[in-house]
mmCIF file of the protein (N, C-alpha, C, O) and its ligand, coordinates in Angstrom:
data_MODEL
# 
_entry.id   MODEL 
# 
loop_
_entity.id 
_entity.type 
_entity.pdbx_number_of_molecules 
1 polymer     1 
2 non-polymer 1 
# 
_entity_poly.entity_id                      1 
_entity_poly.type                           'polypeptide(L)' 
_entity_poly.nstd_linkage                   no 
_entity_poly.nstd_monomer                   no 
_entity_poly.pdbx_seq_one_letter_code       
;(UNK)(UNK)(UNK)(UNK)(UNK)(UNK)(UNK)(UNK)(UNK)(UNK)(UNK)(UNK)(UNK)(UNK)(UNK)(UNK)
(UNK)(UNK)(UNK)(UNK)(UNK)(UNK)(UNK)(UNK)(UNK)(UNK)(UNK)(UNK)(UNK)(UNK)(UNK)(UNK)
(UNK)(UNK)(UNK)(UNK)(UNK)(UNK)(UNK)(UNK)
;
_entity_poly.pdbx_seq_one_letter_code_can   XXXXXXXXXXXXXXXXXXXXXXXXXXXXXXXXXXXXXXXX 
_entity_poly.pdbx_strand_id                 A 
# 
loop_
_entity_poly_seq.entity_id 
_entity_poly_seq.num 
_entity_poly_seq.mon_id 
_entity_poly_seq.hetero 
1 1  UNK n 
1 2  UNK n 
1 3  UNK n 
1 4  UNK n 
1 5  UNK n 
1 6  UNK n 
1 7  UNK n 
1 8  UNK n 
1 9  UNK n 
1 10 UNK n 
1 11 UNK n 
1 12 UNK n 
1 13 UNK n 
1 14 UNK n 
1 15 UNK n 
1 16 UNK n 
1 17 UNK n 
1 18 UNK n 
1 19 UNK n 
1 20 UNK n 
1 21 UNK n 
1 22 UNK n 
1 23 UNK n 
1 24 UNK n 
1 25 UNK n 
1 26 UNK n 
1 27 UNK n 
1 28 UNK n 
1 29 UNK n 
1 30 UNK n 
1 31 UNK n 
1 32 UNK n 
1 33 UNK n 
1 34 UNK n 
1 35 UNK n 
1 36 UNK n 
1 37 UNK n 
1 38 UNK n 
1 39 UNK n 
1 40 UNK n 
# 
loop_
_struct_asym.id 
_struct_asym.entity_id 
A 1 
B 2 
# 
loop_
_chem_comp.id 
_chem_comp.type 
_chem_comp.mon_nstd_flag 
UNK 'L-peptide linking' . 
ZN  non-polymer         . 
# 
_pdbx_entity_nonpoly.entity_id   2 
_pdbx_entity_nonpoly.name        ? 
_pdbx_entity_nonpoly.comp_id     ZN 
# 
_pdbx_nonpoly_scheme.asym_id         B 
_pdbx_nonpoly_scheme.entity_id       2 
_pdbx_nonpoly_scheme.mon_id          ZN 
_pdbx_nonpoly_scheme.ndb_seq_num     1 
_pdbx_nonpoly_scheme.pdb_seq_num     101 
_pdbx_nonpoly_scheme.auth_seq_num    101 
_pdbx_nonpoly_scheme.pdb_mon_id      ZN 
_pdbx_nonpoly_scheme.auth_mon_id     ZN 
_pdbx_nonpoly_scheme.pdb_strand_id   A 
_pdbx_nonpoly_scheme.pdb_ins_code    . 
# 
loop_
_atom_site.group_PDB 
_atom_site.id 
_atom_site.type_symbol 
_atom_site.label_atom_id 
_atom_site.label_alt_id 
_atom_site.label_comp_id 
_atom_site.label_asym_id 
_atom_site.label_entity_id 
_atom_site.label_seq_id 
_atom_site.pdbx_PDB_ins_code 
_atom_site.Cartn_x 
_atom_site.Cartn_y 
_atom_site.Cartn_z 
_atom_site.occupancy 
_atom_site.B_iso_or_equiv 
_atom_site.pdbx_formal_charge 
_atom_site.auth_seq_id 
_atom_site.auth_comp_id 
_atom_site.auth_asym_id 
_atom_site.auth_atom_id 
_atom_site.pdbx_PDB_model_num 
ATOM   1   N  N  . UNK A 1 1  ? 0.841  -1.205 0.000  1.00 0.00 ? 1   UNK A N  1 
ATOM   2   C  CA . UNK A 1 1  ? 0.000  0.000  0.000  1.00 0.00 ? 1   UNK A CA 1 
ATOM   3   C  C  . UNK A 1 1  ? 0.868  1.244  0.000  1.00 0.00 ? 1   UNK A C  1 
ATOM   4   O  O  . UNK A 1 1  ? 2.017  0.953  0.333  1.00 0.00 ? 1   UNK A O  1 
ATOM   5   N  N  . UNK A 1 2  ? 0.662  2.842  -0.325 1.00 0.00 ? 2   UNK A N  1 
ATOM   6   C  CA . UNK A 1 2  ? 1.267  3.208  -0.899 1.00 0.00 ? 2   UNK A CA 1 
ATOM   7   C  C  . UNK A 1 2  ? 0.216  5.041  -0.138 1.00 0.00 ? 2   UNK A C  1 
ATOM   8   O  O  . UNK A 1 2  ? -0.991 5.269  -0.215 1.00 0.00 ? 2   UNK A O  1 
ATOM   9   N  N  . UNK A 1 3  ? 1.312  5.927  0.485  1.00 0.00 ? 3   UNK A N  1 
ATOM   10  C  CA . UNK A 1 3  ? 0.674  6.520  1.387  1.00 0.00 ? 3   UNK A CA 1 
ATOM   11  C  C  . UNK A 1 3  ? 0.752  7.767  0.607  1.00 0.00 ? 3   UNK A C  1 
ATOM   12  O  O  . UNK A 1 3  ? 1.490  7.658  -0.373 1.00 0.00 ? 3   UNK A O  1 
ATOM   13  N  N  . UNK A 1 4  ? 0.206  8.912  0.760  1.00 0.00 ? 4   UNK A N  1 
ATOM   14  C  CA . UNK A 1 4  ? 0.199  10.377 0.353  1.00 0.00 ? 4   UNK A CA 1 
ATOM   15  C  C  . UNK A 1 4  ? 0.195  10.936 1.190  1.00 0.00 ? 4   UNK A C  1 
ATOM   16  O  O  . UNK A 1 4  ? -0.802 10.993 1.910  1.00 0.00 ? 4   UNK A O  1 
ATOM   17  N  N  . UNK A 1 5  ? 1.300  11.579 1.445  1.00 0.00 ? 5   UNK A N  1 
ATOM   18  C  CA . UNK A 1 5  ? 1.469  12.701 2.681  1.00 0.00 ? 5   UNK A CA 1 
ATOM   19  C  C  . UNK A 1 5  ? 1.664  14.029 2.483  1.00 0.00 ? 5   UNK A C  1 
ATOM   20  O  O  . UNK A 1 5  ? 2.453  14.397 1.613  1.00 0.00 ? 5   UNK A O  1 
ATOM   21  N  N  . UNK A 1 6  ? 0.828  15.122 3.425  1.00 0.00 ? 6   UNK A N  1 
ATOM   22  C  CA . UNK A 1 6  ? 1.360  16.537 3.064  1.00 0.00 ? 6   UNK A CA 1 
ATOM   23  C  C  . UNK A 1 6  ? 2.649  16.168 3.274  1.00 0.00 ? 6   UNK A C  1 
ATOM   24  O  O  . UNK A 1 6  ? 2.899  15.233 4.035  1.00 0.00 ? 6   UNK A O  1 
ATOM   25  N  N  . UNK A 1 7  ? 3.942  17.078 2.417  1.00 0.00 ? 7   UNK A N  1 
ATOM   26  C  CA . UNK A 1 7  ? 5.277  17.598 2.828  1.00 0.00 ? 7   UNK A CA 1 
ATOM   27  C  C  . UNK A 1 7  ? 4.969  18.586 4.166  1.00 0.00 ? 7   UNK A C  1 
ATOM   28  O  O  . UNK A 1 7  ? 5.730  18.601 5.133  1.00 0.00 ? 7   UNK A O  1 
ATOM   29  N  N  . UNK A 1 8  ? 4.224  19.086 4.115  1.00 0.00 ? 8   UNK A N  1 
ATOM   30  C  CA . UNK A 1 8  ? 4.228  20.428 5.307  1.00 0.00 ? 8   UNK A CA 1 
ATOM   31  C  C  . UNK A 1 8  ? 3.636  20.004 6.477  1.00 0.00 ? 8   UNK A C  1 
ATOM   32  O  O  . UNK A 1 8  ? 4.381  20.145 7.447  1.00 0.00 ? 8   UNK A O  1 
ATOM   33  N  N  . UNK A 1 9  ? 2.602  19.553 6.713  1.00 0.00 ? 9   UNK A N  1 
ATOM   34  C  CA . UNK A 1 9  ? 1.944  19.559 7.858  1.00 0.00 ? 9   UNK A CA 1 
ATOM   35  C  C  . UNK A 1 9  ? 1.847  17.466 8.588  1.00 0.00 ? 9   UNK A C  1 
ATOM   36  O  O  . UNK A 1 9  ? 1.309  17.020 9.602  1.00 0.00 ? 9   UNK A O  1 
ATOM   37  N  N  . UNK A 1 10 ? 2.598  16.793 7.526  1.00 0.00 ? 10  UNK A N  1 
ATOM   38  C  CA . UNK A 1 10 ? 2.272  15.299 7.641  1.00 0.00 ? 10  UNK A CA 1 
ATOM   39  C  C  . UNK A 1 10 ? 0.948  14.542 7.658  1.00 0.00 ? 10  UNK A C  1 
ATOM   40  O  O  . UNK A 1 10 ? 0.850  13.440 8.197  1.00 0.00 ? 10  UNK A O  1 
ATOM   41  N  N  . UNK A 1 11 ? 0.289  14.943 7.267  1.00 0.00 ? 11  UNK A N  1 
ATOM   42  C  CA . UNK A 1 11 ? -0.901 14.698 7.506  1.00 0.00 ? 11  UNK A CA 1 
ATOM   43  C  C  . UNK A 1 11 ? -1.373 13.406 6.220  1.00 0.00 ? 11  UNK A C  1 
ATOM   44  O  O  . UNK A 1 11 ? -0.878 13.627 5.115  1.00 0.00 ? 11  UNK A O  1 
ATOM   45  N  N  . UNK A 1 12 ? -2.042 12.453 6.300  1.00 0.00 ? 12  UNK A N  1 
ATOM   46  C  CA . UNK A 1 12 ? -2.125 11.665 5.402  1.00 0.00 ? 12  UNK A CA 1 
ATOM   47  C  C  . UNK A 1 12 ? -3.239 11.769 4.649  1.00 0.00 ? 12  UNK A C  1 
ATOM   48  O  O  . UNK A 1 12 ? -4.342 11.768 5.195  1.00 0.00 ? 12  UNK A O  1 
ATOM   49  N  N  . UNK A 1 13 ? -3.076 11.894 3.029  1.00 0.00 ? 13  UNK A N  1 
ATOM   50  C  CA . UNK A 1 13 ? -3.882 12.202 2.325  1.00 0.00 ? 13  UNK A CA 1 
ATOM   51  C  C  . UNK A 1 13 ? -4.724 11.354 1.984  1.00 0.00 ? 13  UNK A C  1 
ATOM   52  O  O  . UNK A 1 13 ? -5.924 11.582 2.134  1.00 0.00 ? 13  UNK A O  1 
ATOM   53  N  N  . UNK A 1 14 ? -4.203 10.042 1.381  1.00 0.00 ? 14  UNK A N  1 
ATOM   54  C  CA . UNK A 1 14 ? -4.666 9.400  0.752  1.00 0.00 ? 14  UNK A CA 1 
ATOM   55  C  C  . UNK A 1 14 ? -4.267 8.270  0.506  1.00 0.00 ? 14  UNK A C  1 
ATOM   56  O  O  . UNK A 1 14 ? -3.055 8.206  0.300  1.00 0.00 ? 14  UNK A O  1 
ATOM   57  N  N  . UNK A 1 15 ? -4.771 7.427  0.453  1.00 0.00 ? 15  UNK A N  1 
ATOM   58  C  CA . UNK A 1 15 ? -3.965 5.626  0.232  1.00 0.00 ? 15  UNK A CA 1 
ATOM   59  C  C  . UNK A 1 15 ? -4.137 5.384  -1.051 1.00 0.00 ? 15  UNK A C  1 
ATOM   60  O  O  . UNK A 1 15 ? -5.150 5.805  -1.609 1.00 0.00 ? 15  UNK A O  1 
ATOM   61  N  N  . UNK A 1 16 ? -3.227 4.701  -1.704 1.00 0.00 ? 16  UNK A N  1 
ATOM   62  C  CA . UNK A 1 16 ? -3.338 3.975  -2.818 1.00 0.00 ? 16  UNK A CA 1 
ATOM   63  C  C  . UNK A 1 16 ? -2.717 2.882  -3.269 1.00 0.00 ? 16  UNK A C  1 
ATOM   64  O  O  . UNK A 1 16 ? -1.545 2.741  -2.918 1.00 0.00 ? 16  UNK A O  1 
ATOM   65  N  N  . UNK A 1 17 ? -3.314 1.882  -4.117 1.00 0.00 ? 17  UNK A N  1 
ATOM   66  C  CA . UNK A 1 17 ? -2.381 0.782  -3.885 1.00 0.00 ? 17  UNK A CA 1 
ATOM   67  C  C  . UNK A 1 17 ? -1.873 0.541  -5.142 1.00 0.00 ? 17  UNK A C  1 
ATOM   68  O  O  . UNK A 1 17 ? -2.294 0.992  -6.207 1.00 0.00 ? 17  UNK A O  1 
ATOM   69  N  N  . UNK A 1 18 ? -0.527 -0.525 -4.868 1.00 0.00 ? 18  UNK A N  1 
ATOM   70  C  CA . UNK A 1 18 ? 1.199  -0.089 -5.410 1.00 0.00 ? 18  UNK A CA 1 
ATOM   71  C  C  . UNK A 1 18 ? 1.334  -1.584 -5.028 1.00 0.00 ? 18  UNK A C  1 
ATOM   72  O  O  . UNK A 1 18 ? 0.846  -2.118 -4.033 1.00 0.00 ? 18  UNK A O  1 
ATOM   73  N  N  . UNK A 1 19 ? 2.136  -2.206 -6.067 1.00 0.00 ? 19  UNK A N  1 
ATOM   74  C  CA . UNK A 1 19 ? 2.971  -3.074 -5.497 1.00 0.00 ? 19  UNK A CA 1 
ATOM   75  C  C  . UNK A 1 19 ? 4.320  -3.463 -4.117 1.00 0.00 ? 19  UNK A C  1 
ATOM   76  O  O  . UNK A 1 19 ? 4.563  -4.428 -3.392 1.00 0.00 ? 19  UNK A O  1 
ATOM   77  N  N  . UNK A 1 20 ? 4.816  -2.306 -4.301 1.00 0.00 ? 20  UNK A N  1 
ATOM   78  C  CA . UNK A 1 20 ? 5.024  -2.233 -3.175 1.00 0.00 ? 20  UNK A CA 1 
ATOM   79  C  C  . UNK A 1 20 ? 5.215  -0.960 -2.084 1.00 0.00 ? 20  UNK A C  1 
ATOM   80  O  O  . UNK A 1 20 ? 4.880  0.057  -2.690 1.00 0.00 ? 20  UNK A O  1 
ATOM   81  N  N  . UNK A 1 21 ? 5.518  -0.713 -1.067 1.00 0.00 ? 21  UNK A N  1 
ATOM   82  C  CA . UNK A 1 21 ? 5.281  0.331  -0.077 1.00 0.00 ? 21  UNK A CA 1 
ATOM   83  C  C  . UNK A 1 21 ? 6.005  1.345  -0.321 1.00 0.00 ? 21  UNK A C  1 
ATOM   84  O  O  . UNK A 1 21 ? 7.206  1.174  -0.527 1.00 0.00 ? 21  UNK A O  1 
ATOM   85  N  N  . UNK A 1 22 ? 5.533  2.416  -0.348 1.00 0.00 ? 22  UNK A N  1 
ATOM   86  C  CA . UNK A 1 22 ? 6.243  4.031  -1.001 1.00 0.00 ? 22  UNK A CA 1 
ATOM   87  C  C  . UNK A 1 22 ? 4.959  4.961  -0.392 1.00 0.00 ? 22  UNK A C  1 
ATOM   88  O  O  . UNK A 1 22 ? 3.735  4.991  -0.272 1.00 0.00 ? 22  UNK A O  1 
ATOM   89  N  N  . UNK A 1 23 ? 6.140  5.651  -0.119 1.00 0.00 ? 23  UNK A N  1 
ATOM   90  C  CA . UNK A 1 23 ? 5.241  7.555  0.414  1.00 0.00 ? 23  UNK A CA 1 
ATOM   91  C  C  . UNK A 1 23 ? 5.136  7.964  -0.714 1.00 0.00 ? 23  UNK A C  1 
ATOM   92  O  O  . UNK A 1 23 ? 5.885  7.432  -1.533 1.00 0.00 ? 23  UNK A O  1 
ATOM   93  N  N  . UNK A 1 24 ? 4.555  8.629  -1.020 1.00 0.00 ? 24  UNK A N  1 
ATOM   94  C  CA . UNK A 1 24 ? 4.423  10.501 -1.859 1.00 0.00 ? 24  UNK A CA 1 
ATOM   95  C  C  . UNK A 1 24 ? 4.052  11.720 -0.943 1.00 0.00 ? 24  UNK A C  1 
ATOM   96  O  O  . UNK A 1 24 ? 3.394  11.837 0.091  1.00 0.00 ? 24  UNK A O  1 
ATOM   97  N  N  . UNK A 1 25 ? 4.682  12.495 -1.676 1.00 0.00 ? 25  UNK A N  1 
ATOM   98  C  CA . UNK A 1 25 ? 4.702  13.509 -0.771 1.00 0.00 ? 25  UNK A CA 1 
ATOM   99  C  C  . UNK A 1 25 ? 3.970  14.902 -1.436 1.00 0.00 ? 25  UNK A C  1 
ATOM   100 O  O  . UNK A 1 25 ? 4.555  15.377 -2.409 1.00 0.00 ? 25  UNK A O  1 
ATOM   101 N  N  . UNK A 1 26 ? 2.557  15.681 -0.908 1.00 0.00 ? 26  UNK A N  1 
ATOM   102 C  CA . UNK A 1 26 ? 1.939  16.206 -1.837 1.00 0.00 ? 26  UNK A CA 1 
ATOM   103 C  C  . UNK A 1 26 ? 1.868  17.513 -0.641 1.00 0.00 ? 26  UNK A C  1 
ATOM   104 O  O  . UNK A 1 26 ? 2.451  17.727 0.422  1.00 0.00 ? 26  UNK A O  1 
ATOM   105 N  N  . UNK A 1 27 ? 0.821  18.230 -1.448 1.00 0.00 ? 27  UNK A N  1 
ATOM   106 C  CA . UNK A 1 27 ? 0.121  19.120 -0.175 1.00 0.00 ? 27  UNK A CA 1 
ATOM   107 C  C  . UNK A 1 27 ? -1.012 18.967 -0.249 1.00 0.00 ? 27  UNK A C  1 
ATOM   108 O  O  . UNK A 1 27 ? -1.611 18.444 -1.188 1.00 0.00 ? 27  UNK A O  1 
ATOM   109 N  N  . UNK A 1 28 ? -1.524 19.462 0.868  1.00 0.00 ? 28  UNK A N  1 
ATOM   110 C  CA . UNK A 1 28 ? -2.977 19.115 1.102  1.00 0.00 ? 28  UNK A CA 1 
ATOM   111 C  C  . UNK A 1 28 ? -3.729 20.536 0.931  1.00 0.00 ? 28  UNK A C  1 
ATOM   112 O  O  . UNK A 1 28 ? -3.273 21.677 1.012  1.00 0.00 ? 28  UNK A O  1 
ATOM   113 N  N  . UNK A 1 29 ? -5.295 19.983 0.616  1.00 0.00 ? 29  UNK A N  1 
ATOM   114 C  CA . UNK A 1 29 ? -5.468 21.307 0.298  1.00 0.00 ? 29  UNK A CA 1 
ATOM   115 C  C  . UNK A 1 29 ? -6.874 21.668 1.622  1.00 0.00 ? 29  UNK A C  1 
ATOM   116 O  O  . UNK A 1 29 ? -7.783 22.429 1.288  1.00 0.00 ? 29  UNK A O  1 
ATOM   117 N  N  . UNK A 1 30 ? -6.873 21.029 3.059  1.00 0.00 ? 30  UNK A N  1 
ATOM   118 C  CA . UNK A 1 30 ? -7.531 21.617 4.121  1.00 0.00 ? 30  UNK A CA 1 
ATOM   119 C  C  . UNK A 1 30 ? -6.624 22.566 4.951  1.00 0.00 ? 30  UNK A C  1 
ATOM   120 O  O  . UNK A 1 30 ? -7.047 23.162 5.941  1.00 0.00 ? 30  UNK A O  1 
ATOM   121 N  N  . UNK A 1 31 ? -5.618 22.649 4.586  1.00 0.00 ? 31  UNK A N  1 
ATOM   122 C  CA . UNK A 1 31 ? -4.522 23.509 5.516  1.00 0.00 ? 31  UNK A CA 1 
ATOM   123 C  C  . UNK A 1 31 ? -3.898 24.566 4.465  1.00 0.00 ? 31  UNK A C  1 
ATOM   124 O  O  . UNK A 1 31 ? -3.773 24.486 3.243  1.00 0.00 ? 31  UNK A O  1 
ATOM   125 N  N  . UNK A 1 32 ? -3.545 25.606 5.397  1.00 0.00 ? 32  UNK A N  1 
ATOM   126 C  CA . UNK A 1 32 ? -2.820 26.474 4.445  1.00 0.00 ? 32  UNK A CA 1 
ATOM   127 C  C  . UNK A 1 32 ? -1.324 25.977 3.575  1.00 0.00 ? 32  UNK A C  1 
ATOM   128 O  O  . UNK A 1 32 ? -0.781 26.561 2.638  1.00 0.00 ? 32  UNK A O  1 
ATOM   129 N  N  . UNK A 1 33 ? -1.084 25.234 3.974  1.00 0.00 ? 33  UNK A N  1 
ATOM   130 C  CA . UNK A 1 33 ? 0.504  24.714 3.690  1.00 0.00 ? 33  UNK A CA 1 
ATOM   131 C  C  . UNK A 1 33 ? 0.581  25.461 1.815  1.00 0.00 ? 33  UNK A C  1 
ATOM   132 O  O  . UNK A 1 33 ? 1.602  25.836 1.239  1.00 0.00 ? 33  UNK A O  1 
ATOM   133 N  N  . UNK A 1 34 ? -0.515 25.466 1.396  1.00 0.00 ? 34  UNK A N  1 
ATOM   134 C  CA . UNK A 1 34 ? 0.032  26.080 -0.485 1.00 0.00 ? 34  UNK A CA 1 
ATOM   135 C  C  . UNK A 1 34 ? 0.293  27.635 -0.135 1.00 0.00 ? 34  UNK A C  1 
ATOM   136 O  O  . UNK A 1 34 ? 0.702  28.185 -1.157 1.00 0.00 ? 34  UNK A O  1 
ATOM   137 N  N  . UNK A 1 35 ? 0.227  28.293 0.650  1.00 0.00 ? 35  UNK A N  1 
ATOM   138 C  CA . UNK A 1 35 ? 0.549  29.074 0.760  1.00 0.00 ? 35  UNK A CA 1 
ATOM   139 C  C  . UNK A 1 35 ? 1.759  29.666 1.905  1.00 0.00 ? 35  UNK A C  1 
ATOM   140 O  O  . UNK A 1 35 ? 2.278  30.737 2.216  1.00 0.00 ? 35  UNK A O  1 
ATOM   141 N  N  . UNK A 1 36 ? 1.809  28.461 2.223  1.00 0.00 ? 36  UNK A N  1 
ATOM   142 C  CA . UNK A 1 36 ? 3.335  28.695 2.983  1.00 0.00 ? 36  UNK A CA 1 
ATOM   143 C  C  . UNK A 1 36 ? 4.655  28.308 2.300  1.00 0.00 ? 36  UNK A C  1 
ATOM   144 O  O  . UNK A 1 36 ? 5.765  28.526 2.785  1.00 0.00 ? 36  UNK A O  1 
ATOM   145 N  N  . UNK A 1 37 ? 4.462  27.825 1.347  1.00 0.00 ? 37  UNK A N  1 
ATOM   146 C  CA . UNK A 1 37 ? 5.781  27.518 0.594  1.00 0.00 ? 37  UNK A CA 1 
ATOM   147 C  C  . UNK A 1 37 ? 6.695  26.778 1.562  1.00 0.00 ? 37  UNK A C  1 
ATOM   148 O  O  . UNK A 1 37 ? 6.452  25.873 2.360  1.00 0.00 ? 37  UNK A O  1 
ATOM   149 N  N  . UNK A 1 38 ? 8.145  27.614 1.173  1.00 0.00 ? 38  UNK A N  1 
ATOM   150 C  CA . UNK A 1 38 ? 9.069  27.013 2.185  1.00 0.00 ? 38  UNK A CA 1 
ATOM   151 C  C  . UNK A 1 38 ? 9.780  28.535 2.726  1.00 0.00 ? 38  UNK A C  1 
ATOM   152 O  O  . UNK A 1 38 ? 10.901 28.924 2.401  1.00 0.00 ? 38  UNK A O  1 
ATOM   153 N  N  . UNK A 1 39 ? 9.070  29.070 3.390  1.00 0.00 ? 39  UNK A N  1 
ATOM   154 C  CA . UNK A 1 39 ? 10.108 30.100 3.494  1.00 0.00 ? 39  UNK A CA 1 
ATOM   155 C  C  . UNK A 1 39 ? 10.081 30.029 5.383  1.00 0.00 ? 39  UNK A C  1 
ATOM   156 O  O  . UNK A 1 39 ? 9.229  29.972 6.270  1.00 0.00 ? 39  UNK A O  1 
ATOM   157 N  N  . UNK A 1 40 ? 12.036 30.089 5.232  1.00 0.00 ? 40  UNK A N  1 
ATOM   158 C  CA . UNK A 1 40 ? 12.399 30.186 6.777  1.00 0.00 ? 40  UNK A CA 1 
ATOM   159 C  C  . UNK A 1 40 ? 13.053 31.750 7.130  1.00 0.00 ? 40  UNK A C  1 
ATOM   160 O  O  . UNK A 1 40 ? 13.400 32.030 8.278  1.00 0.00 ? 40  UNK A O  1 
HETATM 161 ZN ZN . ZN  B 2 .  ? -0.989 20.042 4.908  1.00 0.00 2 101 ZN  A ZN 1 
# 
């Protein structure tokens, strides 16, 4: 199984299935995270 995670906030998006086990890494769109970019 095969996970979708915000990059920003970790939060799990979405499952999908894959031969074998792998993250992706997305943003989500209930949190602001598209508008936080990456700025430190
Ligand atoms: Zn997020």
């Amino acid at each position: 199984m095969g996970t979708i995670v915000c990059q920003t906030c970790q939060a799990t998006l979405e499952y999908f299935e894959t031969e074998k086990v792998s993250t992706l890494y997305a943003k989500c769109s209930s949190c602001k995270c598209t508008s936080k970019e990456e700025k430190k």
